[in-house]
C-alpha positions in Angstrom: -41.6 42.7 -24.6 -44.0 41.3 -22.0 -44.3 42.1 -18.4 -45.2 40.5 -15.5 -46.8 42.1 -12.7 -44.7 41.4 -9.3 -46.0 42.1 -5.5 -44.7 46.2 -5.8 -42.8 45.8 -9.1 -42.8 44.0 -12.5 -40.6 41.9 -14.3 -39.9 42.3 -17.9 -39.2 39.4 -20.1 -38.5 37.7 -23.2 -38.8 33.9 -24.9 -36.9 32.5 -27.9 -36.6 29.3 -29.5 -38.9 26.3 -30.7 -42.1 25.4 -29.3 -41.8 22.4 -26.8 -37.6 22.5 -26.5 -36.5 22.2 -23.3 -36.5 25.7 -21.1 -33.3 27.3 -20.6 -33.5 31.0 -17.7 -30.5 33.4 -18.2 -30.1 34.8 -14.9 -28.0 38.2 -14.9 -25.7 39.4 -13.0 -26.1 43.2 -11.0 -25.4 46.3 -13.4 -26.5 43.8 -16.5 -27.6 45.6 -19.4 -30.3 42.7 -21.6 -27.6 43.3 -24.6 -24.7 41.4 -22.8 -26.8 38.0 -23.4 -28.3 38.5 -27.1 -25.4 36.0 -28.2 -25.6 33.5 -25.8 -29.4 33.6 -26.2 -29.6 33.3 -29.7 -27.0 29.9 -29.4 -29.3 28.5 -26.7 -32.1 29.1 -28.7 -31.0 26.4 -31.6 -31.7 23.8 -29.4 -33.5 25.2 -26.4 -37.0 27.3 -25.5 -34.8 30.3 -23.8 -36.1 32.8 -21.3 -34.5 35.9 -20.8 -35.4 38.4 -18.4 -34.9 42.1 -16.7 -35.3 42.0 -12.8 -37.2 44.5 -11.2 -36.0 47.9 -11.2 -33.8 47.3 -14.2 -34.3 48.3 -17.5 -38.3 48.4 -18.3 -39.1 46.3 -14.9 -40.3 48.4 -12.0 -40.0 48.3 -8.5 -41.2 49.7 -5.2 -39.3 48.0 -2.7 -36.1 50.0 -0.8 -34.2 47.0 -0.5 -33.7 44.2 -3.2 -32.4 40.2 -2.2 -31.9 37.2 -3.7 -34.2 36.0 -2.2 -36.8 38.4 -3.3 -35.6 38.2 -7.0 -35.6 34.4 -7.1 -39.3 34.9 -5.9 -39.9 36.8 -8.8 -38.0 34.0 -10.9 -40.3 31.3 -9.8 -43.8 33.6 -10.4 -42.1 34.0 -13.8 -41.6 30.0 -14.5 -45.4 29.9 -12.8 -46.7 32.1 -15.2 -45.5 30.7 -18.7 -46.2 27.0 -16.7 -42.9 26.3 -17.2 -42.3 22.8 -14.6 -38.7 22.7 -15.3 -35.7 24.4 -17.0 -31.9 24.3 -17.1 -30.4 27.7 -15.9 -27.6 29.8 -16.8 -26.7 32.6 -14.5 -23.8 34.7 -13.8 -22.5 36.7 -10.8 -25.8 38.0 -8.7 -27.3 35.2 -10.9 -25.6 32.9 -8.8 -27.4 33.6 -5.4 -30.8 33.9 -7.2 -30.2 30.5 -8.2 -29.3 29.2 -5.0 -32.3 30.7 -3.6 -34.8 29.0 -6.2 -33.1 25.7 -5.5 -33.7 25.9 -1.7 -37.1 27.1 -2.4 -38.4 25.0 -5.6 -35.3 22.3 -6.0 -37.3 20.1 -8.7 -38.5 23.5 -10.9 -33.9 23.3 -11.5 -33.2 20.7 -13.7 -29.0 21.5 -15.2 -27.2 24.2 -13.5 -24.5 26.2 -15.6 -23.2 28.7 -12.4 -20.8 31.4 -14.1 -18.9 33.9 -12.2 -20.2 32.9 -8.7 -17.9 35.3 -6.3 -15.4 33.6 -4.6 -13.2 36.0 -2.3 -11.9 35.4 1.1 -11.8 39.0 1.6 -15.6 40.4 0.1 -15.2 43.7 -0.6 -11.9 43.0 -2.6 -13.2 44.2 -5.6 -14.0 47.6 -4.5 -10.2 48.0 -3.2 -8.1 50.6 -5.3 -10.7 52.8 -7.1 -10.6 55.6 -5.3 -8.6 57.3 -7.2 -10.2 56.3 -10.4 -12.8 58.0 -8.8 -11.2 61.0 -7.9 -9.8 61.4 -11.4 -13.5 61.5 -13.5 -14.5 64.1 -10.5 -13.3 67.0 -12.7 -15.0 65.5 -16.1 -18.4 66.6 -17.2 -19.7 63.2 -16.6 -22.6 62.8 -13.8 -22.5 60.8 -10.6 -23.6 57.4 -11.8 -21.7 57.9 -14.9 -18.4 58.5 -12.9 -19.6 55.1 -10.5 -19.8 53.4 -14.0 -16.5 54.7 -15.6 -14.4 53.7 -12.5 -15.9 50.3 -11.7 -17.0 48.6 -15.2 -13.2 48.2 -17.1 -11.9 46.0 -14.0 -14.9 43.5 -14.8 -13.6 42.6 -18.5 -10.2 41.1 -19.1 -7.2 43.1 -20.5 -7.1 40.5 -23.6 -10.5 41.5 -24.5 -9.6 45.0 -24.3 -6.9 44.7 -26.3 -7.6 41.8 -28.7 -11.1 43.0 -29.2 -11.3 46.9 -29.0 -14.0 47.8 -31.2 -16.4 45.4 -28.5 -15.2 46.9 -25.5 -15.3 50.1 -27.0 -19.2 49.5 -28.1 -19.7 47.6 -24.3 -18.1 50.9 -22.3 -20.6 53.0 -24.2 -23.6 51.0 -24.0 -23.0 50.4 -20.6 -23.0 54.4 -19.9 -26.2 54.4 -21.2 -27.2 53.0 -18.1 -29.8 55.3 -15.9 -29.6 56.5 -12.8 -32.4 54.4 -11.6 -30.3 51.5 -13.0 -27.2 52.4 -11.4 -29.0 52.8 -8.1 -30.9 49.1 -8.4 -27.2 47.7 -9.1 -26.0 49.3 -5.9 -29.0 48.1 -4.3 -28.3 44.5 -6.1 -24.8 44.2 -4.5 -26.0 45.3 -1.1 -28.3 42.7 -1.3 -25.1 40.3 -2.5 -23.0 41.1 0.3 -25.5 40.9 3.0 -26.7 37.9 1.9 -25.5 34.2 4.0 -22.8 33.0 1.5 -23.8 29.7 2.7 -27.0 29.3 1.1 -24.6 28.3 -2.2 -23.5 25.5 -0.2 -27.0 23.8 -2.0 -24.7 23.6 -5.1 -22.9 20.7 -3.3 -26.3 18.6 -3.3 -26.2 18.8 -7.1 -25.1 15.7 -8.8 -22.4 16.3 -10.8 -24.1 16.3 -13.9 -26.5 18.7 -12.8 -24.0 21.4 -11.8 -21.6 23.2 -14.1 -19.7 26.0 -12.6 -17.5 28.7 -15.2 -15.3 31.4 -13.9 -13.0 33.8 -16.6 -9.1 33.7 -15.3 -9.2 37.5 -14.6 -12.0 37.6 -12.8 -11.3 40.1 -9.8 -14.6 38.9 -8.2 -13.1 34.9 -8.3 -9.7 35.4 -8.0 -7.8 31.8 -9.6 -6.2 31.4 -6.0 -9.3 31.5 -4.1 -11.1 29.3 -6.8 -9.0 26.6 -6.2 -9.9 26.3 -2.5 -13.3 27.3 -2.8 -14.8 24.0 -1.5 -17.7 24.3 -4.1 -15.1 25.4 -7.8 -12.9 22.8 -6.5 -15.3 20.1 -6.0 -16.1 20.9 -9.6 -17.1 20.3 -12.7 -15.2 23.9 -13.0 -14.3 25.6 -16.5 -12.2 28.7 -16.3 -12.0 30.7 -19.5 -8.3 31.8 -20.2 -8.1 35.1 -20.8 -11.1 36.2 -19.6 -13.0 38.8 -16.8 -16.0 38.5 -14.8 -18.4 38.9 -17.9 -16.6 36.3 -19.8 -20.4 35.1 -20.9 -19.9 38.1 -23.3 -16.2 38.1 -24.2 -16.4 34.5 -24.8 -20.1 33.7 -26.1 -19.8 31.4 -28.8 -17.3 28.9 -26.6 -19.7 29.6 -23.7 -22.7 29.0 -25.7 -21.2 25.5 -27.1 -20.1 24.0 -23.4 -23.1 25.1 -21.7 -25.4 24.3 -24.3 -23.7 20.2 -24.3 -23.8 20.4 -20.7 -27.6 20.9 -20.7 -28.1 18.6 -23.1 -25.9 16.1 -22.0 -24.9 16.9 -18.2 -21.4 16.6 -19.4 -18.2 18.8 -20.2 -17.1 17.9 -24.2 -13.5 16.4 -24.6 -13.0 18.9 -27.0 -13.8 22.3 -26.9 -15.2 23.2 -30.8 -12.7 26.1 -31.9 -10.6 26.2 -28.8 -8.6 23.2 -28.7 -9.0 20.0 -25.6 -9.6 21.1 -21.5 -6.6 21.0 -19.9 -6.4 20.5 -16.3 -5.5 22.2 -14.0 -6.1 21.3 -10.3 -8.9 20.5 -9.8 -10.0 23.3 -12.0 -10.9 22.5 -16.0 -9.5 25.4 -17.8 -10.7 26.5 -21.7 -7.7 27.1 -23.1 
């Protein structure tokens, strides 16, 4: 896998697909493991030159800095596209993804050329997510399991949907255990990651609103405890749309639902528009101003 060197870090990072096909990034989300994206990857990569990567301190990447931004990381984004002279590409992020991307589009605007913005928080309250776990935690405290292990075991389930859980039990089952494989060092750049997140201006993702409609595709899941359905509807950037929400779906609905995401967002970027019909899950239905997947 090739690495980049960074100002006090390095990024890791990989490229699929055809020779001269238009770029596509995968930005990840905090916590992401590079396995969560190997389907949606491989779709782009029928029609699209994809990049994905590992920020720094994750995975293979290093880093040296105590602190870790969006800003920062969508520096690192940019050096990437500078390196593999890349003067424009579409961009898929998710989550922590989000904020990177707003970043790059403040800093570089014309390096963005379609936007598909998944998962971008949307909570009146931030910290919401965090609510209620104590006493998950308190209940792995007399397990053999280690510290990160027991930060992993009591925040990870709430990010996928119950239907996945139940409908598809043999991938959760493979997800939760790939996901403890996590390091500490991992673990500790994730907590590092949302810090970053919830210190960061909000506002900045106002720059969204400056995209063209059919530049800007934003996808949420419909269990998403980070953008609850309530407080998408009157976020003024969801609600100003386009907005898919995936029925049935958590915050990492990019993996429970790959091959429908792969299809819409791969259209979108090709076309810079939402298909009528969605292939293998039936026609958008409205709802508010919010498209929803059925």
């Amino acid at each position: 896998m090739p690495v980049l060197a960074l100002d006090r870090g390095s990024m890791h990072y990989e490229v699929v697909g055809a020779a001269g096909a238009p770029w596509v990034v995968i930005l990840p989300g905090a916590f992401t493991a590079p396995w969560q994206y190997d389907d949606v990857r491989d779709h782009l990569a029928r029609e699209f030159r994809v990049i994905t990567l590992d920020y720094r301190g994750i995975a293979s990447s290093e880093n040296d800095l105590w602190h870790v931004t969006p800003t920062i990381l969508a520096a690192d984004v940019l050096a990437l596209l500078d390196e593999l002279h890349v003067e424009q590409a579409h961009v898929a992020c998710i989550s922590l993804g989000t904020f990177v991307l707003a970043e790059l589009l403040h800093t570089a605007p014309d390096r963005v050329a379609r936007c598909a913005v998944g998962a971008m928080p949307a909570l009146r309250r931030q910290g919401r997510v965090l609510d209620s776990r104590a006493h998950q935690v308190t209940d792995f405290l007399g397990s053999k399991l280690s510290p990160h292990q027991i930060l992993i075991n009591s925040l990870a389930p709430q990010f996928w949907s119950a239907d996945f859980r139940t409908q598809q039990p043999e991938r959760y089952s493979e997800a939760m255990t790939r996901m403890m494989e996590l390091s500490v060092r991992d673990v500790w750049i994730g907590v590092q990651q949302f810090e970053g997140v919830f210190g960061h201006d909000w506002n900045r993702t106002r720059v969204y609103a400056t995209l063209p409609r059919t530049r800007c595709l934003f996808l949420t899941g419909d269990s998403d405890p980070v953008a609850p359905l309530d407080d998408v509807r009157e976020h003024p950037l969801y609600s100003g749309g386009p907005t898919v929400v995936f029925r049935g779906s958590g915050h990492l609905f990019l993996y429970e639902r790959s091959a429908l995401y792969g299809e819409l967002v791969s259209g979108f970027f090709a076309t810079g528009a939402i298909p009528d019909v969605l292939p293998g899950d039936g026609a958008i239905e409205h709802l508010d101003a919010v498209e929803a997947a059925a």
